[in-house]
N, C-alpha and C positions, 0 to 999 in steps of 0.2 A: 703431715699436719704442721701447721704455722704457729707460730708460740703464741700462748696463751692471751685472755684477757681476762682481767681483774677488775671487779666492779668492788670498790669499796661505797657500799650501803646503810642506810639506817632512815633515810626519809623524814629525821627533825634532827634541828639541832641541838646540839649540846652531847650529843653521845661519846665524841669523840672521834668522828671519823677522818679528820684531816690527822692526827698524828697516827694514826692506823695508816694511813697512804703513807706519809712520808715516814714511819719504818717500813713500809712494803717494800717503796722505792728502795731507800740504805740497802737491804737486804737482800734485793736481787741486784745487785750494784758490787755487793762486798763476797759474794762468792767465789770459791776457787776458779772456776770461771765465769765471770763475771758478765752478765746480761745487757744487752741494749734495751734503754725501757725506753717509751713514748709516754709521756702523764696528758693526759685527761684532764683539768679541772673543770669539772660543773657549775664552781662555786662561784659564779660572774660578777657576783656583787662582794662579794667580799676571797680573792681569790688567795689567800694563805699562799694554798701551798705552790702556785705556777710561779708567785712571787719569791719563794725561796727554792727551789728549784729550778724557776726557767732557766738559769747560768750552767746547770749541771747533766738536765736530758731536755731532749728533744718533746718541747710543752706545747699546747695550745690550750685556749680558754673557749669553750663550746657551750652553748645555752642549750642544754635538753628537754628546757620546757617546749620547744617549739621544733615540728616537725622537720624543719631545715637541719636543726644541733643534731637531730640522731641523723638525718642522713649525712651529713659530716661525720658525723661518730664513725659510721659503716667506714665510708670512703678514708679517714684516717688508718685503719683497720687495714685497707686492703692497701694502701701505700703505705705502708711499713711493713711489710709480712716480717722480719728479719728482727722484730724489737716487738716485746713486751707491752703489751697497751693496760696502763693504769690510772681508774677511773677515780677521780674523787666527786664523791656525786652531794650536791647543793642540798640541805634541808628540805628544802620545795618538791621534791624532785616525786614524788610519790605521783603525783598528777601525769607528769610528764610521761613516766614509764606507763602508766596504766593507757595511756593515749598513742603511746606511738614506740612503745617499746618492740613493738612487731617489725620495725625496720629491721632491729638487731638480733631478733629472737632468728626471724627466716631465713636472716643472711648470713647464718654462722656454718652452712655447711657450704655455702659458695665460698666464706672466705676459709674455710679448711682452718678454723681455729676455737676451741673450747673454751664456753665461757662458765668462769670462777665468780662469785659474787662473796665476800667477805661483809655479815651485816652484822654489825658492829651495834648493842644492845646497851642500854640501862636497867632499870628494874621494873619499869612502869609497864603496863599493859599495852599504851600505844603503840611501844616498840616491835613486839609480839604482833601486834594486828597489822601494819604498814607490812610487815614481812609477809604477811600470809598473803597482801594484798600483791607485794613483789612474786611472790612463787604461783600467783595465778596469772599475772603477766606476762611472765617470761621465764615458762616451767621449762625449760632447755637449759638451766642452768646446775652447775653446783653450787653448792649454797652451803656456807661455816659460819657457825655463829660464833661470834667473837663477843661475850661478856666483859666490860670493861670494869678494868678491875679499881678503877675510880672509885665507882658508885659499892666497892664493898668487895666480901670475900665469895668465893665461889654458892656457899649456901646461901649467900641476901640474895641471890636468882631464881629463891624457889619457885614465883610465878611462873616465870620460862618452861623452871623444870616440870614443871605440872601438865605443862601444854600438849596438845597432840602435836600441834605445829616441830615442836622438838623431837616428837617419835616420827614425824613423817619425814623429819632431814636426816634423821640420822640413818631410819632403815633404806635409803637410798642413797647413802656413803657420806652423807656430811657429816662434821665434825663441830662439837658444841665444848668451847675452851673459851678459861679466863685469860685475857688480852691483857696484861701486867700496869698497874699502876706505875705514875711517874711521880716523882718528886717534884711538888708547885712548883719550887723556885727553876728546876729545869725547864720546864714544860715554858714557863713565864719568860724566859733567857730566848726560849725560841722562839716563842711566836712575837715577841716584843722587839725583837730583832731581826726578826725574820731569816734565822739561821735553816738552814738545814742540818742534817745530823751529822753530817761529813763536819763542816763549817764550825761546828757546834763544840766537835770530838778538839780541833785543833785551836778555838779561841774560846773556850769559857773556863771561870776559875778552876781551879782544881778540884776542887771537894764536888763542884759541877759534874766535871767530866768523869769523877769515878762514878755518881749516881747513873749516868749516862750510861760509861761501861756495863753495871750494874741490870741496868735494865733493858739494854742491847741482848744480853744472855741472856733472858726470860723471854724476852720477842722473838730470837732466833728459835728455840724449841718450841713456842707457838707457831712460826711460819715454816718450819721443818715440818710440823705435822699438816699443812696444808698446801702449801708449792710447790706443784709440780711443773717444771718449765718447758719440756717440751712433751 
């Protein structure tokens, strides 16, 4: 089997999904052995994270709204067998997958690689339905919901929890966890400068870098219970 791919999801913006990639990224990067990752960005119009990353992995910018981007997607897939492929997928993107998400749904036992989808939630309903809309797309995958711990503490999710949607991921091994709050002013340090977390750990003030620390150890027991790399 060829190492994994990771689709970080959520299908609107504002959830939070680009700093959910770029700890994914850190974190298979900072382990005792430490992974080759490929990033994905979807996000063509406004691309964060390729922008503070492309120096550090091996990045491309791919538009998934159009049939062409998924079959690039594939084809990235299969030239790299040896790295990590991490997806950060565009607000928009809902459309796209429901259209042509079958490029990547079919091709995952050609490319001998298991696909991970991390959907990264707020509290609202829409978030919830765009997911169900993803798991009738492209039912081949695993699927963690990742509650962002922005929008509040574990119980303001009670809509989530109420779902069936969350009893159908979980009785078929996914895992439904709070994704740790960051501190503005860090969050703001980064994206305003477009640091990555490596970049971040070694130049921002101090009282920065310990929130940082801080919240690197909540994301690692987060992504321990869902990482599996090969």
């Amino acid at each position: 089997m060829n190492k994994p791919i990771y689709v970080v999801g959520g299908s609107k913006g504002g959830v939070g999904k680009s700093l959910v990639t770029m700890a994914l990224i850190h974190y298979l990067g900072s382990q005792a052995e430490s992974e080759k990752v490929f990033l994905i960005d979807a996000d063509t119009s406004n691309p964060d994270v390729f922008k503070s990353y492309e120096e550090e992995v091996s990045s491309e910018r791919v538009n998934l709204d159009e049939a062409d981007g998924w079959i690039r997607f594939v084809n990235i897939c299969d030239e790299n067998k040896d790295a990590i492929i991490v997806v950060n997928t565009a607000a928009r993107n809902n459309m796209g997958v429901a259209a042509y998400g079958g490029t990547l749904s079919q091709s995952l036992e050609e490319l001998e690689r298991r696909l991970v989808t991390l959907w990264v939630i707020n509290r609202q309903r829409d978030s919830i339905e765009l997911l169900q809309d993803y798991m009738d797309a492209i039912p081949n995958s695993v699927i963690h919901v990742l509650k962002n711990g922005y929008f509040g503490a574990d119980s303001k999710f009670e809509l989530y929890h109420r779902t069936n949607v969350k009893k159908a991921i979980e009785k078929i091994g996914g895992k439904s966890l709070l994704f740790p709050d960051m501190a503005d002013r860090v969050s703001d340090d980064l994206y305003s400068n477009r640091l990555s977390i490596a970049k971040g750990q070694e130049t921002m003030p101090i009282g920065n870098r310990a929130e940082l620390r801080r919240w690197l150890e909540e994301v690692n027991k987060v992504f321990g219970a869902v990482v599996v790399n090969d």
